[in-house]
N, CA, C and O atoms as a printed pandas DataFrame, in Angstrom:
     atom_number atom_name residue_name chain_id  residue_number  x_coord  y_coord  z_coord
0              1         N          UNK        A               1  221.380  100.456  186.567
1              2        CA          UNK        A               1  221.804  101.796  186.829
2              3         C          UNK        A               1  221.552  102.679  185.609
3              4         O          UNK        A               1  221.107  103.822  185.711
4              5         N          UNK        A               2  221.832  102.147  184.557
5              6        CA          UNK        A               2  221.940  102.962  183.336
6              7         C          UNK        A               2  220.409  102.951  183.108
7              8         O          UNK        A               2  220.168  104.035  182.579
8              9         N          UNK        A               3  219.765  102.562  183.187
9             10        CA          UNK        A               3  218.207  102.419  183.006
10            11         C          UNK        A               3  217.177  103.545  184.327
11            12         O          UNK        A               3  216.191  104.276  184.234
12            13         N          UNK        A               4  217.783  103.269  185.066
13            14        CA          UNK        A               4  217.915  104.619  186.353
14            15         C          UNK        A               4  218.161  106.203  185.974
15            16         O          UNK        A               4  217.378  107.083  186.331
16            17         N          UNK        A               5  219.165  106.411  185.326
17            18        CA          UNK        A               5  220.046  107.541  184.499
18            19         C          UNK        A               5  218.808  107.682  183.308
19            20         O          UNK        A               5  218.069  108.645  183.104
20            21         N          UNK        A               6  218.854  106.605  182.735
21            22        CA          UNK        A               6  217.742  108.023  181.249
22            23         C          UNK        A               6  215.722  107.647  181.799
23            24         O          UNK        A               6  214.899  107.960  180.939
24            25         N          UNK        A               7  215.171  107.039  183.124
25            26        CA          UNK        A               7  214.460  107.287  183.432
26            27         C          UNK        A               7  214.724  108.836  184.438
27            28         O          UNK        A               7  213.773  109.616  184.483
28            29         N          UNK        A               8  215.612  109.086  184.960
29            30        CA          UNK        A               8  215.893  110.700  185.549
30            31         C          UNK        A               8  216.004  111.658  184.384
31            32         O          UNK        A               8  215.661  112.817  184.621
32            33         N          UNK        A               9  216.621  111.235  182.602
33            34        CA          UNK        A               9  217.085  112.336  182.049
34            35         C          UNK        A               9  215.851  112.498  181.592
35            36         O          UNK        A               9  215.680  113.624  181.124
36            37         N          UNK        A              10  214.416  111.416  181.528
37            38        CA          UNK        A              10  213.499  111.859  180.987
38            39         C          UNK        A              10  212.308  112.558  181.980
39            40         O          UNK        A              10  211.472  113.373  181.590
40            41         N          UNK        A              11  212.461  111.967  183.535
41            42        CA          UNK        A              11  211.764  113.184  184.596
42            43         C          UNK        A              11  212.555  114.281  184.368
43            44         O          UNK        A              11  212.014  115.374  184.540
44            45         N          UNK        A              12  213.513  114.263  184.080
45            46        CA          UNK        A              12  213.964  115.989  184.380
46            47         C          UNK        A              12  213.300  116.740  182.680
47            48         O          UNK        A              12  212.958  117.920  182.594
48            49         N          UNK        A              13  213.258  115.980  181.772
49            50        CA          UNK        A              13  213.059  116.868  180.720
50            51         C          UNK        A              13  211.445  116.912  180.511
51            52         O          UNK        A              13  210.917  117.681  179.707
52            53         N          UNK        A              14  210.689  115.957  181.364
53            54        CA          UNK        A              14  209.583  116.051  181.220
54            55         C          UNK        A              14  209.161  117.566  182.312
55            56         O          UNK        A              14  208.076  118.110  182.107
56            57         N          UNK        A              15  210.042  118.093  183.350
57            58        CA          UNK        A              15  209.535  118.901  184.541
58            59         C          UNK        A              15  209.903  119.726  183.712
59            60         O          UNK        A              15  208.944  120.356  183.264
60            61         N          UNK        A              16  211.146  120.101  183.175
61            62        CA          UNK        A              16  211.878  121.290  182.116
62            63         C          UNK        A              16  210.187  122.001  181.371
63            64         O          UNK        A              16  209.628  123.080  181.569
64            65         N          UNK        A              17  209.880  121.036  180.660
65            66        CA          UNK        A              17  208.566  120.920  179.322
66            67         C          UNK        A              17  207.437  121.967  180.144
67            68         O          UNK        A              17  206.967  123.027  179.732
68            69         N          UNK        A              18  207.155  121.160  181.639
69            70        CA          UNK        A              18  206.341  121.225  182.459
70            71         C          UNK        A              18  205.942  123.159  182.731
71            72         O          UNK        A              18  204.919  123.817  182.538
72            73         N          UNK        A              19  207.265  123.499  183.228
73            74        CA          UNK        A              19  207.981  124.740  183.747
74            75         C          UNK        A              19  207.564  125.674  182.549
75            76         O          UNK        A              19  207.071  126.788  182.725
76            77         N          UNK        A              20  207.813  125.103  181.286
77            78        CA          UNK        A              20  207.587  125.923  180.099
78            79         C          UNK        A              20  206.606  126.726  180.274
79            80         O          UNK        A              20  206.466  127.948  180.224
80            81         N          UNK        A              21  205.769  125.603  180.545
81            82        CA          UNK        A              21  203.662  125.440  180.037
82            83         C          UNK        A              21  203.113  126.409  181.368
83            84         O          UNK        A              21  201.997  126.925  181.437
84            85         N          UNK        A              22  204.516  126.535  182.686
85            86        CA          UNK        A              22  203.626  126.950  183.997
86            87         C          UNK        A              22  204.266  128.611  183.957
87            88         O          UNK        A              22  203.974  129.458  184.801
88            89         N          UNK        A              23  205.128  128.826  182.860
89            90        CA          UNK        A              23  206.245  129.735  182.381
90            91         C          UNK        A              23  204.718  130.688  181.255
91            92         O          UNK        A              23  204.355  131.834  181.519
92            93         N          UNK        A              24  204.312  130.122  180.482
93            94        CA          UNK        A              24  203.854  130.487  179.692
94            95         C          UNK        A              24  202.563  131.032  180.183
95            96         O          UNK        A              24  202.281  132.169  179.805
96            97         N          UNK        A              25  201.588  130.302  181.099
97            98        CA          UNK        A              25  200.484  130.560  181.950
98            99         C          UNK        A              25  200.681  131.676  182.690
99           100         O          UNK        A              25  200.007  132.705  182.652
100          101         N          UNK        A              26  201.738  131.412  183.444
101          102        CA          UNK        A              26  201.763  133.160  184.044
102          103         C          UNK        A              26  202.026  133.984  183.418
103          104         O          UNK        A              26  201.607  135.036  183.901
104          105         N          UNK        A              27  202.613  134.127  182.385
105          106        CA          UNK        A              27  202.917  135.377  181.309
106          107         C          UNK        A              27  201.353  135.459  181.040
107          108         O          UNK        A              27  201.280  136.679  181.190
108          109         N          UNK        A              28  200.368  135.174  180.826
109          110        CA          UNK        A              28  199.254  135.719  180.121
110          111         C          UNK        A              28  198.866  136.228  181.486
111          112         O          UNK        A              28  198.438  137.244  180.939
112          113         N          UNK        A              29  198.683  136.397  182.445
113          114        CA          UNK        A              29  197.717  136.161  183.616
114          115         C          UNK        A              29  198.791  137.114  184.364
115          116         O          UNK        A              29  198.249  137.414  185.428
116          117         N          UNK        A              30  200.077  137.733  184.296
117          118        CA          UNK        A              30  200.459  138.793  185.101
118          119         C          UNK        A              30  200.436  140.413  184.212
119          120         O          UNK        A              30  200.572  140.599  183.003
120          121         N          UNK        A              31  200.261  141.215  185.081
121          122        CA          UNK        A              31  200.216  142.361  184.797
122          123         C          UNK        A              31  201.449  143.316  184.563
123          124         O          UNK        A              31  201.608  144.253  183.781
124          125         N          UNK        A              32  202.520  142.571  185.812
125          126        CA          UNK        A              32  204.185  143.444  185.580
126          127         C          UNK        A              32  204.754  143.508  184.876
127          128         O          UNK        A              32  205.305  142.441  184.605
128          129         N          UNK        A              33  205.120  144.682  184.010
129          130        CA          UNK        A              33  205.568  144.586  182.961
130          131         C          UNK        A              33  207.429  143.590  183.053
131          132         O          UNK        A              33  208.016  142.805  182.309
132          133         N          UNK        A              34  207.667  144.110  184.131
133          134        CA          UNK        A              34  209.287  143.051  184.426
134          135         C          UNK        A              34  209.203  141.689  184.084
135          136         O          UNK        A              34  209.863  140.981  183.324
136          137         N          UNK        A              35  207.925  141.418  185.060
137          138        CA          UNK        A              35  207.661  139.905  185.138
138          139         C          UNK        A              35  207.463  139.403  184.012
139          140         O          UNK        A              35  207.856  138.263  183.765
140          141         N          UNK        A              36  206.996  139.944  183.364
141          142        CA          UNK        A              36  206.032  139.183  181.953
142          143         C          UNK        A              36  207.151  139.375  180.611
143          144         O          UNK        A              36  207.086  138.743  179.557
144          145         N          UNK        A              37  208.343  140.587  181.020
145          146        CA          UNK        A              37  209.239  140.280  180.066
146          147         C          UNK        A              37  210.284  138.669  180.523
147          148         O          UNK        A              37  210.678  137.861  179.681
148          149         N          UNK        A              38  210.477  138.588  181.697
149          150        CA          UNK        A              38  211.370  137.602  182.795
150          151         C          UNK        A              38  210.772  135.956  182.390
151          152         O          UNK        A              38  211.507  135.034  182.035
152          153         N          UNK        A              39  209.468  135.885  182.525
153          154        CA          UNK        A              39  208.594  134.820  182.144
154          155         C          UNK        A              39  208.758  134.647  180.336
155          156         O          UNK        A              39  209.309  133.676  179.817
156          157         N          UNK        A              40  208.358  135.412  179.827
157          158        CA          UNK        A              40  208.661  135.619  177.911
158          159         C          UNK        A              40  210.088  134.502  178.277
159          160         O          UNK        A              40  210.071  133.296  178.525
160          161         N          UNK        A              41  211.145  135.377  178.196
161          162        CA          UNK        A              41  212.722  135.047  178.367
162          163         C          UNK        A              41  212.833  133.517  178.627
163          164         O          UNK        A              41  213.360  132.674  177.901
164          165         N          UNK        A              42  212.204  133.347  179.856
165          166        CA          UNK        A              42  212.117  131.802  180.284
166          167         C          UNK        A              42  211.905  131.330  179.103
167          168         O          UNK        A              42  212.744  130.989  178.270
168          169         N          UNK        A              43  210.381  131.304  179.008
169          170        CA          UNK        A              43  209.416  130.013  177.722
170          171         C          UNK        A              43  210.453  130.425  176.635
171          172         O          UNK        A              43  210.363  129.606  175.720
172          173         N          UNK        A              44  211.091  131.057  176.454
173          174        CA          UNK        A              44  211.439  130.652  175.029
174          175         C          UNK        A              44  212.901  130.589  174.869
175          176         O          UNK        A              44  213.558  130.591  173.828
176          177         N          UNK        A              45  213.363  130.520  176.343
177          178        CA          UNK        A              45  214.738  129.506  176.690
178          179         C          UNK        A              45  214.585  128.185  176.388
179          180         O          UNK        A              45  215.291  127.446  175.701
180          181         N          UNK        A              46  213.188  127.904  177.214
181          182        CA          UNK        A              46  213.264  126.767  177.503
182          183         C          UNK        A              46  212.523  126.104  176.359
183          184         O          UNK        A              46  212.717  124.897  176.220
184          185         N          UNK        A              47  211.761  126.674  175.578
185          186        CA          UNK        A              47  211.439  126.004  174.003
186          187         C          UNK        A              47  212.513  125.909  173.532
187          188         O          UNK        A              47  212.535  124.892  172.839
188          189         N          UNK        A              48  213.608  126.507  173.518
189          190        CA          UNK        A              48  214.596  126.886  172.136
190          191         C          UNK        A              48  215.948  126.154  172.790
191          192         O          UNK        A              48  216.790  125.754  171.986
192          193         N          UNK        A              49  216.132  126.008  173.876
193          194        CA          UNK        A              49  216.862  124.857  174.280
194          195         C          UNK        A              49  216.837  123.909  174.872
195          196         O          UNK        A              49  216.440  123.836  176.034
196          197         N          UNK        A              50  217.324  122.833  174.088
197          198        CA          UNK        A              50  216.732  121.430  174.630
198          199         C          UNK        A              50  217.738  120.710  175.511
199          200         O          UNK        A              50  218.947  120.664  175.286
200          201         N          UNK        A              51  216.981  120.042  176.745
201          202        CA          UNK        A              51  217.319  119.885  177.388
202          203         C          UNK        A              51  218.743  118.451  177.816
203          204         O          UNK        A              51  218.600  117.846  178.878
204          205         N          UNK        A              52  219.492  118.231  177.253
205          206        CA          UNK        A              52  220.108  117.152  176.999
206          207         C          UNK        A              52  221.182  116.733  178.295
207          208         O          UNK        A              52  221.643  117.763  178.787
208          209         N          UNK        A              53  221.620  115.658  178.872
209          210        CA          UNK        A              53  222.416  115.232  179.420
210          211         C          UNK        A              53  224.216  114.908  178.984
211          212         O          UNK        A              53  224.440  114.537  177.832
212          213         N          UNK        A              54  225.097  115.032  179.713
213          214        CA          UNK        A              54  226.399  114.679  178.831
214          215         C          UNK        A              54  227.013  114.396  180.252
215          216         O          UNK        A              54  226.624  114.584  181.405
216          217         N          UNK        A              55  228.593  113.649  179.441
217          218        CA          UNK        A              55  229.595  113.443  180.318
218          219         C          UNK        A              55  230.916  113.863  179.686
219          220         O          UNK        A              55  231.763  113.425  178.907
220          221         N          UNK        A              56  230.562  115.323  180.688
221          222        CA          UNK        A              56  231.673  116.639  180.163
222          223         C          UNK        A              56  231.670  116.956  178.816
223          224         O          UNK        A              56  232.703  117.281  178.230
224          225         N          UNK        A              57  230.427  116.875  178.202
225          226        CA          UNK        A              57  230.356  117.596  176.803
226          227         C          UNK        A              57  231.363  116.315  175.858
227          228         O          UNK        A              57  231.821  116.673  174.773
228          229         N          UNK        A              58  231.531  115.442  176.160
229          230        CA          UNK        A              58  232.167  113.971  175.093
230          231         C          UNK        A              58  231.291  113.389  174.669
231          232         O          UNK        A              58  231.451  112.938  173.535
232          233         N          UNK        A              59  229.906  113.114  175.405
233          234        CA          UNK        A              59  228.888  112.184  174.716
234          235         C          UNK        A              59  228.140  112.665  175.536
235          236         O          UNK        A              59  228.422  113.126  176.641
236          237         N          UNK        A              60  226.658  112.536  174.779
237          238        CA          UNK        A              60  225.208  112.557  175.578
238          239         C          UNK        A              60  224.602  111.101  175.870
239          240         O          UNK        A              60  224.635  110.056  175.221
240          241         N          UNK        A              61  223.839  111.567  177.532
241          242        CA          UNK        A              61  223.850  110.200  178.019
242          243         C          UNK        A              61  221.750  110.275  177.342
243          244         O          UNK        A              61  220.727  110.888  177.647
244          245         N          UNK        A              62  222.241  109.087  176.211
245          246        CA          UNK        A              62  220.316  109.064  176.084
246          247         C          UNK        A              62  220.456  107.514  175.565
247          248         O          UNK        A              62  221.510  106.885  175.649
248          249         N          UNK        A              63  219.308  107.021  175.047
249          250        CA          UNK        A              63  218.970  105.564  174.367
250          251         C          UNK        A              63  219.642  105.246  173.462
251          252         O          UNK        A              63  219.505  104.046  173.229
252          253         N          UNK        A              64  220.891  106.142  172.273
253          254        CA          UNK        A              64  221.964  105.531  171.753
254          255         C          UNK        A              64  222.923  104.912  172.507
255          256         O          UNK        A              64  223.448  103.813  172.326
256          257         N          UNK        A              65  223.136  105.875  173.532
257          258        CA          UNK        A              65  224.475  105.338  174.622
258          259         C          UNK        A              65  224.172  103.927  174.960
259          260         O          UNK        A              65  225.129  103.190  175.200
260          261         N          UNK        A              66  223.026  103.478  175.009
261          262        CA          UNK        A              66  222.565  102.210  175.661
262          263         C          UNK        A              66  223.214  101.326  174.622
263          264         O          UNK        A              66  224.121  100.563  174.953
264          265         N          UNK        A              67  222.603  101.433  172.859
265          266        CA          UNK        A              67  222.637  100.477  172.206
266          267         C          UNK        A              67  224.350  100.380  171.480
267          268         O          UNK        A              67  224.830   99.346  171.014
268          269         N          UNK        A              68  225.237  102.079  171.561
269          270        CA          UNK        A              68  226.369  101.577  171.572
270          271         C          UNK        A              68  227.239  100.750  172.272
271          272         O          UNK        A              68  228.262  100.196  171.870
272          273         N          UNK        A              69  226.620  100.730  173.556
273          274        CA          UNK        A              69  227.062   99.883  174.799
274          275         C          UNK        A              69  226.853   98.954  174.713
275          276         O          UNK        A              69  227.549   98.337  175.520
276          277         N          UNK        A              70  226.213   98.290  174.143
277          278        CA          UNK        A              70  225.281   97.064  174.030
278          279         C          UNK        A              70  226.572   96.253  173.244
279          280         O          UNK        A              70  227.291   95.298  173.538
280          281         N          UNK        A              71  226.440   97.284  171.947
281          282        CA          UNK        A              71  227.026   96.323  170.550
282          283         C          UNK        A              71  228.760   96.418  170.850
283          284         O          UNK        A              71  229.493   96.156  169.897
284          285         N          UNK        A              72  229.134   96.642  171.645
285          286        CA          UNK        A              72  230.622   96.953  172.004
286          287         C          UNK        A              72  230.725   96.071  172.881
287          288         O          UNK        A              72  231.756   95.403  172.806
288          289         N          UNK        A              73  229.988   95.809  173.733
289          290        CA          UNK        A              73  230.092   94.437  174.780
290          291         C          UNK        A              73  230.096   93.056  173.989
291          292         O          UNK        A              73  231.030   92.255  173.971
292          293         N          UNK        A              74  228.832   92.928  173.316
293          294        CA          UNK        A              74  228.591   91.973  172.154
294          295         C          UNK        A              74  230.277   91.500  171.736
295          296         O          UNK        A              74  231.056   90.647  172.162
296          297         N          UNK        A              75  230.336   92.749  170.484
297          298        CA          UNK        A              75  231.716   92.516  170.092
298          299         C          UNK        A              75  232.643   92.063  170.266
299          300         O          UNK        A              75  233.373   91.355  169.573
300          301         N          UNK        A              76  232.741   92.702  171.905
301          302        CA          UNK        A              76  234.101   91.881  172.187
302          303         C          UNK        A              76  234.200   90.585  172.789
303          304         O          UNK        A              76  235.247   89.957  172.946
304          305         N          UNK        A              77  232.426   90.028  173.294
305          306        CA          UNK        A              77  232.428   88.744  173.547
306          307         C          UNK        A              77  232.591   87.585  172.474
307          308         O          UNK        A              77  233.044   86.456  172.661
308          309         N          UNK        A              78  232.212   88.026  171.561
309          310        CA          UNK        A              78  232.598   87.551  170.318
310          311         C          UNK        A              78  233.894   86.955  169.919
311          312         O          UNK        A              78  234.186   85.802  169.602
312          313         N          UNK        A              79  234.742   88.265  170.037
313          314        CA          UNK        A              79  236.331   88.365  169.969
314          315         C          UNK        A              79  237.072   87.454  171.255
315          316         O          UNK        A              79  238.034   86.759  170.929
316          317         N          UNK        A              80  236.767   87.451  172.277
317          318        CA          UNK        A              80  237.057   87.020  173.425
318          319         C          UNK        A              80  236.340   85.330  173.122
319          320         O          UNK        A              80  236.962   84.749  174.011
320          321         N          UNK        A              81  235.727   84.549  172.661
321          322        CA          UNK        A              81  234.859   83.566  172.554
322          323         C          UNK        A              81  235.870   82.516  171.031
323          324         O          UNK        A              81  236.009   81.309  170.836
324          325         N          UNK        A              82  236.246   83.470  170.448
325          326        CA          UNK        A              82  237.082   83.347  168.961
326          327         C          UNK        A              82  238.448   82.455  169.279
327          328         O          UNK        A              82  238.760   81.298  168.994
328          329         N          UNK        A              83  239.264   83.756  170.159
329          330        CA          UNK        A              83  240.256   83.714  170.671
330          331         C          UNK        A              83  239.892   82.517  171.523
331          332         O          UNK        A              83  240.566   81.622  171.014
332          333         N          UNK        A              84  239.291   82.046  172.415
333          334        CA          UNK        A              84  239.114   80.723  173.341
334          335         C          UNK        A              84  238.934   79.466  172.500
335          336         O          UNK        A              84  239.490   78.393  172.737
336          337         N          UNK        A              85  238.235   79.670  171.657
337          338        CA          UNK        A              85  237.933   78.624  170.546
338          339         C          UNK        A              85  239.441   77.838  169.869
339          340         O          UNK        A              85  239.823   76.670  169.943
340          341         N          UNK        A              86  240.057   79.061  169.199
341          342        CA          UNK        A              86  241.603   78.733  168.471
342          343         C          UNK        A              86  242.499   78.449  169.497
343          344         O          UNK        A              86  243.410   77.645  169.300
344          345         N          UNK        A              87  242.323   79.134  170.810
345          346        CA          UNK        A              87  243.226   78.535  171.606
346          347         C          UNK        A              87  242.771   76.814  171.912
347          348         O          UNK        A              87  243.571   75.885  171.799
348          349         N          UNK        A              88  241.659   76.696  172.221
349          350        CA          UNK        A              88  241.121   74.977  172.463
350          351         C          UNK        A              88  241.762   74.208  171.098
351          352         O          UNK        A              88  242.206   73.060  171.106
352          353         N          UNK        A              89  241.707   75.084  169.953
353          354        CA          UNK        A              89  242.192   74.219  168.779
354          355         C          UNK        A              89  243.432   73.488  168.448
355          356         O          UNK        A              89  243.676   72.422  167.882
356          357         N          UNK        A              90  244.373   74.749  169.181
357          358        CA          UNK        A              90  245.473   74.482  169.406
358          359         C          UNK        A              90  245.921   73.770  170.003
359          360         O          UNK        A              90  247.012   73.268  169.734
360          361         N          UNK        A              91  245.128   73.447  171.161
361          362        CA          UNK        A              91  246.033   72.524  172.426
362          363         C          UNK        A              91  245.456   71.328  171.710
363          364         O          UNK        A              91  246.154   70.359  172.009
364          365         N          UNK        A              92  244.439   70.963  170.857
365          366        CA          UNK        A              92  244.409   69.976  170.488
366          367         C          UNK        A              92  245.120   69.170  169.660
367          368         O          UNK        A              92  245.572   68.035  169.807
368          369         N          UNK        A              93  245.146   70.084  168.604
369          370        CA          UNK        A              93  246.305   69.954  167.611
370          371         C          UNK        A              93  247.854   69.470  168.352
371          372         O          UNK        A              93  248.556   68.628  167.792
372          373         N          UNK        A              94  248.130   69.899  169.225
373          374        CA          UNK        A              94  249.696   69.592  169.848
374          375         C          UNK        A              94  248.815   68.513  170.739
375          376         O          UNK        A              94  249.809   67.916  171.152
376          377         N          UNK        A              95  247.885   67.911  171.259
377          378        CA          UNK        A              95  248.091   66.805  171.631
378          379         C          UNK        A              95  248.250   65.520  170.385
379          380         O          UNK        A              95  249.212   64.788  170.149
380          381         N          UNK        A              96  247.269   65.578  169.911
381          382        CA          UNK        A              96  246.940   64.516  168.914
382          383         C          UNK        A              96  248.278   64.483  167.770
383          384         O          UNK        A              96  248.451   63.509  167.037
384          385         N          UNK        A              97  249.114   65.610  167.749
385          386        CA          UNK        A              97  250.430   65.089  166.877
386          387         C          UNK        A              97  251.836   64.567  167.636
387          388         O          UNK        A              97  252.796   64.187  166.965
């Protein structure tokens, strides 16, 4: 799923990019003066802000989110693996005395 999520955050920022370039083409190639200020406005929205994903503005969902996720799972299997270990130690210890 999560691999689903930043292949969409990167189609959407690749169409964003896209829009720029089809933003910028018609500004040379129209004559209205409205239009060609409306088109300007766009391309250099959309140069000057980049396009990023979040959940509610707390974190952005991109390829860190993956590897903090990663090392936090890790971690606590670790911790969880520790704890099973000393507990096995224990029951041994109270058998053998």
């Amino acid at each position: 799923m999560y691999a689903a999520m930043l292949g969409l955050n990167k189609a959407v920022s690749n169409e964003a990019s896209r829009a720029r370039d089809i933003a910028i083409s018609r500004l040379f190639r129209t004559k209205d003066d409205a239009l060609r200020f409306e088109l300007c406005l766009l391309s250099i929205q959309l140069q000057q802000t980049p396009l990023q994903f979040s959940a509610s503005g707390f974190f952005r969902i991109d390829g860190s989110l993956c590897n903090s996720l990663s090392s936090a799972a890790v971690t606590h299997l670790v911790i969880l693996v520790q704890f099973q270990l000393a507990n096995e130690a224990s029951k041994q210890n109270l058998t053998c005395t």
